[in-house]
C-alpha atoms as one frame of an Amber mdcrd trajectory, in Angstrom:
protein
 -17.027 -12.853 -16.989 -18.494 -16.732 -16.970 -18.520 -18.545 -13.893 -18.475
 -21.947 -13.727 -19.106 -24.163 -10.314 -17.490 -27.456  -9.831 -19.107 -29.770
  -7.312 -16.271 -31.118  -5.513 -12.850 -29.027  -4.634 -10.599 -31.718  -5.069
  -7.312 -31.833  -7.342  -9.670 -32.136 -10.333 -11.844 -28.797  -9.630  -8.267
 -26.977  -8.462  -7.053 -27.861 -12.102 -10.086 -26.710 -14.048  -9.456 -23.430
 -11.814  -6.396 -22.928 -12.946  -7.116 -23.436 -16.740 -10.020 -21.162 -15.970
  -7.619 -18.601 -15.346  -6.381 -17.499 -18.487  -9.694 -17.626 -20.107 -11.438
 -14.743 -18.049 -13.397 -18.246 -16.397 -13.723 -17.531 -13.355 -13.930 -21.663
 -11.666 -15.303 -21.942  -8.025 -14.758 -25.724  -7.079 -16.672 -26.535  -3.732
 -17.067 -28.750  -0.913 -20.376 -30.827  -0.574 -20.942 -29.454   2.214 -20.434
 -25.971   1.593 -23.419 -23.556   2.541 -25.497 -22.802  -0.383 -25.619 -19.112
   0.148 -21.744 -18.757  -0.095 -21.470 -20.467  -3.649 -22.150 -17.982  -5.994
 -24.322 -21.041  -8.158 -27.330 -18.555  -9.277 -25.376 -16.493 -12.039 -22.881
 -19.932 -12.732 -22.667 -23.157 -15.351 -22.715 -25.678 -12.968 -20.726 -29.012
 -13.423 -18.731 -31.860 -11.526 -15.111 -33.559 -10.734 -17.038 -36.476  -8.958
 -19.507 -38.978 -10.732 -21.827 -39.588  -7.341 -22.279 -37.465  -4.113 -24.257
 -37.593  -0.991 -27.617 -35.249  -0.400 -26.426 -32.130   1.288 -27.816 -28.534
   1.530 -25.715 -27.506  -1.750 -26.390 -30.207  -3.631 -30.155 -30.422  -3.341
 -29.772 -26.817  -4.568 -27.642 -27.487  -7.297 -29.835 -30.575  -8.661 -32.511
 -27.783  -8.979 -29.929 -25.647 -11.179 -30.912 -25.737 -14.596 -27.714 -24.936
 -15.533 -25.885 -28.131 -14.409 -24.810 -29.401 -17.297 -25.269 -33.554 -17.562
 -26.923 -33.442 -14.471 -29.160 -36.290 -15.496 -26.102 -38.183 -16.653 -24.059
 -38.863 -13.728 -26.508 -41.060 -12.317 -26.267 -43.218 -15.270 -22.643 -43.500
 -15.298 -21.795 -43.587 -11.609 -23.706 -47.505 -11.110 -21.827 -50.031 -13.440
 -24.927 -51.297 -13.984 -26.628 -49.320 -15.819 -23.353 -48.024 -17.542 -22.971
 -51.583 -18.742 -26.899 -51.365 -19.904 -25.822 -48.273 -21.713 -23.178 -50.491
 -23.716 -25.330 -53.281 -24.056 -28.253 -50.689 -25.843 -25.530 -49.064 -27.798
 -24.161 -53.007 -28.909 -20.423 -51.550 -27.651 -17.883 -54.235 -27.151 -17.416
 -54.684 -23.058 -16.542 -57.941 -21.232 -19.331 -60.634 -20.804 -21.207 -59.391
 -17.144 -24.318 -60.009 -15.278 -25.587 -58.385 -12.299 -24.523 -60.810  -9.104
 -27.718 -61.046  -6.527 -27.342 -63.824  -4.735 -24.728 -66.551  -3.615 -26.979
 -68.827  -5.530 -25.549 -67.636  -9.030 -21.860 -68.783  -8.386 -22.029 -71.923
 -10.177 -24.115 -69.963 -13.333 -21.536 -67.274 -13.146 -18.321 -69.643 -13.786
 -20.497 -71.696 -16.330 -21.367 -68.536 -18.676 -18.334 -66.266 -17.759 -15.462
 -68.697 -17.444 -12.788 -69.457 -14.703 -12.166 -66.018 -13.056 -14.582 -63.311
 -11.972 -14.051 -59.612 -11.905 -16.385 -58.455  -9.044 -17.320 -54.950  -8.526
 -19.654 -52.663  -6.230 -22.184 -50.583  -8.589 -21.202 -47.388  -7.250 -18.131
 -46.019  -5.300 -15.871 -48.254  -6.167 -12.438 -46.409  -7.223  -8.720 -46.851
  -7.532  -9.201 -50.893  -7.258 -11.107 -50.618  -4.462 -14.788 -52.350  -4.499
 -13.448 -54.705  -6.998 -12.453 -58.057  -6.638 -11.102 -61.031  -8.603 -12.282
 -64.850  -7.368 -12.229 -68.111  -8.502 -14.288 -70.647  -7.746 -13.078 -71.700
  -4.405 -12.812 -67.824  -3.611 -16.424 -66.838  -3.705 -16.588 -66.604   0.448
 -14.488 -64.074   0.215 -16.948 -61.495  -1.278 -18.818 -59.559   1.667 -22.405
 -60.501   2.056 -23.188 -56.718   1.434 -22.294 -57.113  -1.824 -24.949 -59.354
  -3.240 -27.487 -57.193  -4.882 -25.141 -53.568  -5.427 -22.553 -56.213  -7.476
 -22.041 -57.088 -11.274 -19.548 -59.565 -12.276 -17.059 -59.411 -15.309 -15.628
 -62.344 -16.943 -12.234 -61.848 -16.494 -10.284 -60.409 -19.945  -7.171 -61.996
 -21.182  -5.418 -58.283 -22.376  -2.300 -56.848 -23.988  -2.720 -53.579 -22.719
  -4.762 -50.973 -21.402  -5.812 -47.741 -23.261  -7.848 -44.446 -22.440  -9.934
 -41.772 -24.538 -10.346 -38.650 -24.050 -13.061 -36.662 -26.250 -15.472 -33.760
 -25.297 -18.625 -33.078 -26.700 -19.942 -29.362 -27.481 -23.251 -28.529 -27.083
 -23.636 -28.373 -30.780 -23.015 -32.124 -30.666 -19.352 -31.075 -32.222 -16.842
 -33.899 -30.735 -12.867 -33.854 -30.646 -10.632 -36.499 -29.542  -6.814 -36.802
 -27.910  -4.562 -39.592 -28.810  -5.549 -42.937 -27.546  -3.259 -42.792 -24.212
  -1.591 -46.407 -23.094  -2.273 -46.261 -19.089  -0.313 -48.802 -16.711  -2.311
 -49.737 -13.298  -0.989 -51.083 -10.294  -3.072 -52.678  -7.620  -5.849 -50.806
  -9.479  -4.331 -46.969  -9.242  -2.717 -45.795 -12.561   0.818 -45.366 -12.659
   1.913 -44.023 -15.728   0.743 -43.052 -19.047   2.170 -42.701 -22.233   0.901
 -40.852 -25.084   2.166 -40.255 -28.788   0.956 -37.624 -31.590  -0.426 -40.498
 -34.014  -2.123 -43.502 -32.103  -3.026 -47.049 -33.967  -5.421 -46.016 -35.907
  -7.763 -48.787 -35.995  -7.872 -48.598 -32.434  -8.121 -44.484 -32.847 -11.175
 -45.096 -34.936 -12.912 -47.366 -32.823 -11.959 -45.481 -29.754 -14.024 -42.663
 -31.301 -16.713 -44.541 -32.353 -17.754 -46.073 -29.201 -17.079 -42.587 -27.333
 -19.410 -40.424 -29.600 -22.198 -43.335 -29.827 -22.136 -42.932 -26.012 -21.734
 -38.916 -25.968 -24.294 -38.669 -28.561 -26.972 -41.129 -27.157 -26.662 -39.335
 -23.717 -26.504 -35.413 -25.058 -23.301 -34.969 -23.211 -21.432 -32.280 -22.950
 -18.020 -31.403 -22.329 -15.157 -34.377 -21.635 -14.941 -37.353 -21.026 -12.711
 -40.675 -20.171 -13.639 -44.062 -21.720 -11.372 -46.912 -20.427 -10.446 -49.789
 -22.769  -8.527 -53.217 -23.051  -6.473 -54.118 -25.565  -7.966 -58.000 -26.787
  -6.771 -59.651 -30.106 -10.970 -58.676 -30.594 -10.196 -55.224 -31.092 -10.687
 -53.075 -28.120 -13.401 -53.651 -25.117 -15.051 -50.642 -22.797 -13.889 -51.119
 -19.283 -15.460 -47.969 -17.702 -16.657 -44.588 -18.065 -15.885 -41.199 -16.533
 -18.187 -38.404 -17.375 -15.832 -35.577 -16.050 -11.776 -35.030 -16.735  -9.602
 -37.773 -16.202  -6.416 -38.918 -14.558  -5.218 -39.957 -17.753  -5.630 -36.793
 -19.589  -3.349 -35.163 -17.542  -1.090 -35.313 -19.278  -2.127 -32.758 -21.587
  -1.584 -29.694 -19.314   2.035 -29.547 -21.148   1.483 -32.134 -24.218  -1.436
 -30.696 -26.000  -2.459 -27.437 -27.384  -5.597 -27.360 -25.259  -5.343 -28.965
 -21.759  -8.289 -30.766 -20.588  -9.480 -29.215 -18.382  -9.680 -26.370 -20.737
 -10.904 -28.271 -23.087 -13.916 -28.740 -20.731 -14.515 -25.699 -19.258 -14.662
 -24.493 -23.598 -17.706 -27.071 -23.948 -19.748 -26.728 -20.793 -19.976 -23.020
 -21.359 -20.102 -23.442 -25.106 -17.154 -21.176 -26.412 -14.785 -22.914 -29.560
 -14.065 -26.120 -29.624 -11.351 -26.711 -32.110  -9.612 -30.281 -32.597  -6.428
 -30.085 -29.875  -2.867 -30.633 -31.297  -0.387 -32.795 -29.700   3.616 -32.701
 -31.452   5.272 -34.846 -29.275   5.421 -37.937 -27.245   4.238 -37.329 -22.892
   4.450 -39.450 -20.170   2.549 -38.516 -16.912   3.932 -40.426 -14.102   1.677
 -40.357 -10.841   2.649 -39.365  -7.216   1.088 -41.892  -4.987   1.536 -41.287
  -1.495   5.039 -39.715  -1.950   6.716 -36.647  -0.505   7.516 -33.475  -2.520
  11.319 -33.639  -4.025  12.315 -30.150  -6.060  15.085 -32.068  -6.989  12.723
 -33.689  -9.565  13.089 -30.010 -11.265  16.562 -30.089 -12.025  15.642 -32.303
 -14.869  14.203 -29.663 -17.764  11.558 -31.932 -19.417   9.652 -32.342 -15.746
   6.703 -30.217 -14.713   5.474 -30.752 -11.411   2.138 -30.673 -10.667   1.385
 -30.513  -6.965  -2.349 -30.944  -5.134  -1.307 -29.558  -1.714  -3.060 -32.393
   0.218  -1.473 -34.603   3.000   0.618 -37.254   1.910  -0.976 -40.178   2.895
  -0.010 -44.182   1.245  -2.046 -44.933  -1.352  -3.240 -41.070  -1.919  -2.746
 -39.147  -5.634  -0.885 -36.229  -4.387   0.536 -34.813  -7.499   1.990 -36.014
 -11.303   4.505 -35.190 -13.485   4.643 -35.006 -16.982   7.210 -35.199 -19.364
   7.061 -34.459 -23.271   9.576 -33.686 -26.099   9.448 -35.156 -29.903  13.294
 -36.276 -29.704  11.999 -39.696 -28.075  16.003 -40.437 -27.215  15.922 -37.207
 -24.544  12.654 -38.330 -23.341  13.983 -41.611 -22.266  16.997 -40.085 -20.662
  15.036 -38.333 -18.301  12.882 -40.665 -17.193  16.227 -43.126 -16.581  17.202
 -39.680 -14.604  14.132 -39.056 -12.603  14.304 -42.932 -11.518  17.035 -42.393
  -8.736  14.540 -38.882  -7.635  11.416 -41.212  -6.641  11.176 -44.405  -4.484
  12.128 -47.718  -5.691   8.382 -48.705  -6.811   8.194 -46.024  -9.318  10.900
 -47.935 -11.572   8.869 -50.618 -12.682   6.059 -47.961 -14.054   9.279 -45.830
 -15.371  10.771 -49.104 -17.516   7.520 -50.097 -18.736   7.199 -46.657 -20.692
  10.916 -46.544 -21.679   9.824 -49.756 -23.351   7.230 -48.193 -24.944   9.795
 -45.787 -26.824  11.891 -48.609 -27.915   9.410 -50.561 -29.727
């Protein structure tokens, strides 16, 4: 049997344990702080649901492991600046940015990036959070911690937001979902909305920036890249070297989830292109109680993390897919009434996305 570790035991290591199970994988995700000499790490392919962590017992073990596959990696992607280097190098479209040092660089900041700033912390920064958006008069807003573990954006004028998801065997063989339209509010991601064929101009460059970045960093296994939608053709907003909340979506849409599709790369069995039939939506529970009632609908599948609810906390999703589009839209008009008033808006905005 293989035996994969996943640093971190989050919902994101529960879910590669589940689509472990099937495949005679057996998936240990674990705590930071777990002991080292209760993780069974020495016989294991070692990866990670998390792109940074703190020095503990396990994981200066684990950074020994040479098994742990992209272990040099994460550092690279978890600091937006040197993911942004990484574009840069590779000449991949992102939005105009410079590291922010000092309070002296405001007025050089407006001049070269325009009216509105996108500030965000290097590392740690998730969910909105680390990030924020000033104007000139807003600067003394920004903590005086931040100078020095900053960049700044110039702000993007976009249409939309899209996601890819791609993985990377170790024989450098790469597949690709759909390009997946993602709606965020106040930073967390709402809902997502995929369909079998994407645009494929935007398909095509999706998958060109993605394998220039796999490739230059011998990745393996999946990952997220992040893009807006600008009349310029699309621009990299971030990375995420590890499954992604908006691939969920194929658990029930896709022939290979992916967090299958992962654990297939990282320990190097088949990696054939996954096929998707029909339209999804994932729709995310944010800090909202468990309803079976959600169930009575037959398109829904509920997935549940078993953590607290807490406001502002990704407790479970749901995802919906069928290819008649017109039943697909019914039950997402009769899921609205199941879920408190603030999913609607998300709910409407991929109804819309049907209709167009």
């Amino acid at each position: 049997m293989k035996r994969v570790c996943v640093l971190g035991n989050g919902q994101l290591g529960r879910m590669l344990r589940q689509a472990g199970e099937p495949l005679g994988i057996a998936v240990y995700p674990v705590g930071l702080d777990a002991e080292p000499e209760a993780v069974p790490f020495a016989q294991s392919v070692i990866t990670a649901e998390i792109e940074r962590w703190p020095e503990t017992a396990l994981t200066r073990e684990l950074a020994r492991h040479n098994a742990f596959v992209n272990r040099d990696v994460f550092p690279i992607i978890a600091d937006r600046l040197t993911q942004k280097q990484l574009f840069d190098k590779l000449e991949l479209a992102t939005a105009p940015w410079q590291l922010l040092s000092s309070r002296d660089q405001w007025a050089g900041v407006f001049q070269n990036l325009g009216e509105l700033a996108i500030v965000k912390r290097r590392t740690g920064g998730y969910d909105g959070r680390g990030q924020w958006r000033l104007r000139s008069d807003e600067t003394a807003q920004l903590p005086d911690d931040c100078y020095g573990e900053c960049i700044v954006e110039q702000g993007i004028n976009f249409s939309g937001e899209v996601s890819l998801v791609g993985a990377r065997g170790h024989d450098g063989t790469t597949v690709f979902y759909p390009l997946t339209h993602n709606l965020h509010q106040d930073g967390i991601l709402r809902t997502s909305v995929v369909f079998p064929q994407a645009d494929i101009e935007q398909q095509q460059q999706a998958e060109a920036m993605l394998s220039a970045i796999m490739h230059e960093l011998n990745y393996v296994g999946v990952m997220a890249m992040e893009c807006f939608i600008t009349p310029a053709g699309l621009l990299i907003n971030e990375l995420a070297p590890r499954v992604h909340n908006s691939g969920h979506w194929t658990q029930n849409g896709a022939s290979i989830s992916q967090f299958e599709l992962h654990l297939r790369a990282i320990v190097d069995l088949p990696l054939p292109q996954p096929v998707v039939n029909s339209p999804s939506v994932m729709i995310n529970l944010i800090g909202t109680d468990l309803n079976y009632d959600w169930l009575k609908l037959p398109l829904v599948h509920l997935h549940w993390y078993g953590k607290e609810v807490r406001e502002g906390r990704k407790v479970g999703h749901l995802n919906l897919n069928d290819c008649d589009t017109g039943r697909l839209c019914a039950s997402l008009e009769a899921i609205v009434p199941l879920l408190p008033a603030q999913y609607a808006s998300g709910i409407a905005w991929a109804q819309h996305k049907f209709v167009k």
